[in-house]
C-alpha positions in Angstrom: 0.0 0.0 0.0 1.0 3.3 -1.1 2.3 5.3 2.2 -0.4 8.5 0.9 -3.4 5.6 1.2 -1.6 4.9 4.5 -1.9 8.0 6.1 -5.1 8.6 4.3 -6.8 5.3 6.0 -5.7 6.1 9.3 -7.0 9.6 9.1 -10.2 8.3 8.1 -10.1 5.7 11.1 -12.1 6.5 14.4 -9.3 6.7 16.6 -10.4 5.6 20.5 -9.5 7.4 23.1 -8.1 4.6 25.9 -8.0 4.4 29.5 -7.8 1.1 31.5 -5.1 -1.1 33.2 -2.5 -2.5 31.2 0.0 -4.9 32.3 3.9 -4.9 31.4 7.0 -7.2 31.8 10.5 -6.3 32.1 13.6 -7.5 33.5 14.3 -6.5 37.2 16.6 -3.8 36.8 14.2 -2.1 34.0 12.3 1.2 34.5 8.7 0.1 33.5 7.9 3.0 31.5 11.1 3.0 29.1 10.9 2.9 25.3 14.5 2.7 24.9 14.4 -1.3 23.9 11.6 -0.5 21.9 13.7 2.1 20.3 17.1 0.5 19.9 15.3 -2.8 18.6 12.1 -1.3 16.6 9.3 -3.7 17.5 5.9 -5.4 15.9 4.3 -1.4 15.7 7.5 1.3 15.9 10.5 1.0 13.6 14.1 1.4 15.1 14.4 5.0 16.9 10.9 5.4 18.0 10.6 4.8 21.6 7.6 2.7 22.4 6.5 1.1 25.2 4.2 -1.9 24.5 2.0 -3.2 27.2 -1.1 -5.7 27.2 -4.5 -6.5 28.6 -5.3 -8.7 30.6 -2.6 -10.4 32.4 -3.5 -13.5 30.6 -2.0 -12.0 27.2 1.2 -10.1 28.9 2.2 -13.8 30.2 1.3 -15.0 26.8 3.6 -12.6 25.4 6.3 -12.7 27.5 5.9 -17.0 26.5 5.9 -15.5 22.8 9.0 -13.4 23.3 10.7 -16.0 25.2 10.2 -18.1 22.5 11.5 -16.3 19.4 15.0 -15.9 21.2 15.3 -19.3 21.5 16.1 -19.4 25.0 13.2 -20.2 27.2 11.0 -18.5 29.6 13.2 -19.9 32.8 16.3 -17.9 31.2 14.4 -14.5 31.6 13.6 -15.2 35.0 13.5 -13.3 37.1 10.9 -10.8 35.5 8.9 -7.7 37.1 5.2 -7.8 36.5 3.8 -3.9 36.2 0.4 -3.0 36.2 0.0 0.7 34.6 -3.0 2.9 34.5 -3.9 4.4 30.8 -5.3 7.3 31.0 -7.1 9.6 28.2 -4.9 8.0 25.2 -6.0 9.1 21.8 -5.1 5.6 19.8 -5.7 4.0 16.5 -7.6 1.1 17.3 -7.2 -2.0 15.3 -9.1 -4.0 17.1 -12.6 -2.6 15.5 -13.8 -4.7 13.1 -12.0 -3.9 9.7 -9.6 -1.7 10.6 -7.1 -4.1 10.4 -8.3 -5.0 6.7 -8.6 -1.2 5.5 -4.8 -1.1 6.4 -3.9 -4.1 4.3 -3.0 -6.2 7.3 -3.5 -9.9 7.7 -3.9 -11.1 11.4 -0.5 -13.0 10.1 1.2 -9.9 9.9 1.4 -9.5 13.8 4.0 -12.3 13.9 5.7 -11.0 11.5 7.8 -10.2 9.5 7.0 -6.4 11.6 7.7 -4.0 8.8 4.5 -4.0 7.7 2.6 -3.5 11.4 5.8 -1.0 12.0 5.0 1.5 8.8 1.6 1.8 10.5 2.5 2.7 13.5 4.8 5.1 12.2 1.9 6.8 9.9 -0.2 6.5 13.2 3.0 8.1 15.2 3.6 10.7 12.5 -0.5 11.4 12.9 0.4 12.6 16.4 -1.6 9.5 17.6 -0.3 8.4 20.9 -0.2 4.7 20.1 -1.6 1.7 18.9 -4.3 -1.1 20.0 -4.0 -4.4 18.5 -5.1 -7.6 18.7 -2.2 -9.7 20.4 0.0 -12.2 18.5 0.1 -14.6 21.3 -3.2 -14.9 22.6 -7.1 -13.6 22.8 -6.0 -10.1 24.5 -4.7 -7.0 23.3 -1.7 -4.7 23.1 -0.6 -1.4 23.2 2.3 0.0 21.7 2.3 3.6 23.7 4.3 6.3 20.9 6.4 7.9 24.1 6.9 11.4 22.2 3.5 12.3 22.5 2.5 11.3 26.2 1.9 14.1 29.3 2.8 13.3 32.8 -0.4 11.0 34.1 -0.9 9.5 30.6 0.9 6.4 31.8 0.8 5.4 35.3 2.9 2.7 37.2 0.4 1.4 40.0 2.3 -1.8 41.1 5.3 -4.0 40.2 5.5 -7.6 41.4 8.6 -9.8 41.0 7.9 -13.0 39.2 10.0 -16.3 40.1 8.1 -18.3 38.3 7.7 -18.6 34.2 4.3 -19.7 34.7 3.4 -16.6 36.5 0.5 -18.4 39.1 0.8 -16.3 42.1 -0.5 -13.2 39.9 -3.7 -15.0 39.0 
């Protein structure tokens, strides 16, 4: 898809305005609310240089994705044990929500494309970014749930907040449940 029709199909999108809990994993030395992974990496929805923090609902699909992660570097879950579990408050995001129905066609996405390769999910998120939208909602790759890749250049102070950060032993995560 041409990048014009791009831009022009995102403009055209209802973008939702999101607040909620979200849950994030890092490793235990990690500030929760860094992009700077994210941005040295590019991931499913920014290219390299855009920092992003990615979170997901419910807890169900941050496990599932940290499984999913775990997975595609070929080292286990038990090898990025420890982890810190972080539950973060969204408040008054203005988003471009794929997960209405169609959105994800209009943008010439396949529920494939989440797994990848990224560049295709990553040139929307850039339109998106470049749109001065302050993220992305998506259907998860790993599971059921959702995710949220949070464009860090255009939150405020409150738009993200950290409410509680649990340290996880265990790859299965059962305690949190």
């Amino acid at each position: 898809m041409a990048s014009r029709d791009l831009y022009r199909i995102l403009d055209e999108l209802e973008p939702s305005q999101i607040n909620g809990i979200f849950f994030r994993h890092t490793g235990p030395d990690r500030d929760p609310l860094s992009g700077f992974g994210a941005s040295l990496m590019g991931g499913r929805w920014n290219p390299q240089g855009t920092e992003t923090v990615y979170l997901a609902r419910p807890l169900a699909t941050c496990r599932a994705e940290f499984h999913r992660m775990a997975a595609g570097q070929g080292s286990g879950p038990k090898s990025f044990l420890p982890r810190m579990v972080h539950t973060v408050a969204i408040t008054d995001l203005t988003v471009a929500d794929l997960t209405v129905e169609g959105a994800m066609a209009a943008l010439g996405l396949l529920t494939e494309a989440l797994a990848g390769p990224f560049e295709p999910c990553q040139l929307v998120g850039d339109a998106a970014a470049t749109l001065g939208l302050k993220g992305v909602l998506a259907p998860s790759a790993a599971d059921s749930g959702e995710v949220l890749a949070v464009f860090l250049r255009h939150t405020r102070p409150g738009d993200l907040t950290v409410l509680r950060s649990k340290r996880i032993e265990d790859e299965q995560w059962q305690h949190l449940e």
